[in-house]
Steps between C-alpha positions, in 0.01 A plus 500: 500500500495620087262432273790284308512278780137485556435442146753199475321282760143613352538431199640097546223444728237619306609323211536169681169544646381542133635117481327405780721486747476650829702832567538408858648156446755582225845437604714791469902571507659782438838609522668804721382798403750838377388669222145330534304355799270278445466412871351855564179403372500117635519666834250691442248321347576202758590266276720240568860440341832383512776705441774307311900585476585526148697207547167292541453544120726280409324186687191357350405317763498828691291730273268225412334601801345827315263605261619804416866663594549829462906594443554852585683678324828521738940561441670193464217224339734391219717237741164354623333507136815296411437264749141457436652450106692233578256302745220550211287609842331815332413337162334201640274752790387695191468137297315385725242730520698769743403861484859721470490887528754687417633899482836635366799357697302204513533436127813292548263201644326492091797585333685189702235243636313521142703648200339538157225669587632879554822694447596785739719791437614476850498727840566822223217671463439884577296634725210714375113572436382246240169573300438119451308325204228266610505221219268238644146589324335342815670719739444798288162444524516466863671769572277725265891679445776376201769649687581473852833751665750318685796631750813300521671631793807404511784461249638111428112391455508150292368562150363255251657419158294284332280141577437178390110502270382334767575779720136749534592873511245722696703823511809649309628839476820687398738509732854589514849291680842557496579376179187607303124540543254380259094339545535191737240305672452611854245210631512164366330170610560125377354140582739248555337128567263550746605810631554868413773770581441913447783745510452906563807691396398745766455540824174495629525730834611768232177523350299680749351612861369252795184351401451239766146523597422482110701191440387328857115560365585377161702196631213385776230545230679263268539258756103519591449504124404190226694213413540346134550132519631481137808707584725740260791437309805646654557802255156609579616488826786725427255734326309532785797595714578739237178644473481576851879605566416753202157598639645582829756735354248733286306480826788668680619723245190672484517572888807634479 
């Protein structure tokens, strides 16, 4: 199991938990895993969860089930992001308070489901070592770091070209495609209704070594840990997922 993986179930539960909900009764989907796998670290962690075809996404009724769904990032999404476009299935799960996560390939689902709010270059960009900016003042501080390095590992990555204002930037960076290179964001989060989407540009198992027992500590502690009735608004919620995605990394990089 990689710390990517592990991090991308941590991180949802512990910020739901922040809302007060209970990690163990959140309703999870997540689609079949290639380039990521979030599944690895349900399995692990015994939690429970469907896995869902990417042809589920395009039924409300069907996702409606879930709290959160993770799409990983996989070949062939744009037919089934299409679909999901033309049902209105994905807009009204994040409308209605859904929790969408999101990483490279599986940019087609915002781009299609819920245009407006970010532009992408594409599957173009170049692989590479990427000495990131972090631009969120509350993650810098966090971190205790303003930059953060970054390893895209595989040419045909999906690069952003610009967002919406109502689109939050955490991290940009320069980074080079096909066509051009230039300073591009490289995590973004937005509310929509209820709910909330984040995107990573990169791939999370690229990051860094195993660090299962770390993030199986980390992810039973939050789940033993305090509630807050009041709740968070869903960019904080992104910002926590950010914070700890971005935590995580340094953590590794260090060990390496």
């Amino acid at each position: 199991m990689t710390a990517a993986v592990a991090f991308s179930l941590f991180s949802t539960l512990f910020l739901l938990s922040m809302q007060g909900v209970s990690a163990r009764s959140v309703e999870i989907g997540a689609t079949g895993s290639q380039h990521d796998n979030m599944q690895a670290v349900l399995d692990n962690l015994d939690y429970e969860y469907t896995e869902i075809n990417k042809e589920d996404l395009s039924n409300y009724e069907e996702i409606n089930q879930y709290d959160v769904i993770f799409v990983n990032c996989a070949e062939g999404l744009e037919t089934a992001a299409e679909e999901a476009a033309e049902t209105g299935s994905i807009e009204k799960f994040v409308e209605k308070g859904g929790f969408l996560y999101t990483s490279d390939f599986a940019y087609t689902f915002i781009e299609q489901c819920m245009p407006g709010y970010v532009d992408f270059i594409g599957k173009k960009g170049d692989a590479g070592n990427v000495e990131a900016e972090v631009v969120d003042s509350n993650l810098e501080q966090y971190l205790e770091n303003d930059t953060i390095s970054l390893y895209f590992d595989k040419d045909g990555w999906v690069p952003v070209d610009s967002i919406d204002e109502e689109v939050t930037t955490y991290v940009r960076g320069e980074v080079s495609w096909s066509e051009g290179s230039g300073d591009k964001p490289l995590v973004i989060g937005f509310d929509h209704g209820e709910g909330g989407v984040v995107y990573t540009s990169f791939h999370h198992a690229a990051q860094g070594k195993n660090a299962a027992a770390l993030m199986e500590y980390l992810a039973e502690l939050t789940i033993s840990g305090g509630e807050d009735d009041g709740g968070l608004p869903l960019m904080w919620i992104g910002l926590g997922i950010i914070i700890v995605l971005l935590a995580i990394v340094l953590i590794l990089r260090r060990k390496i």
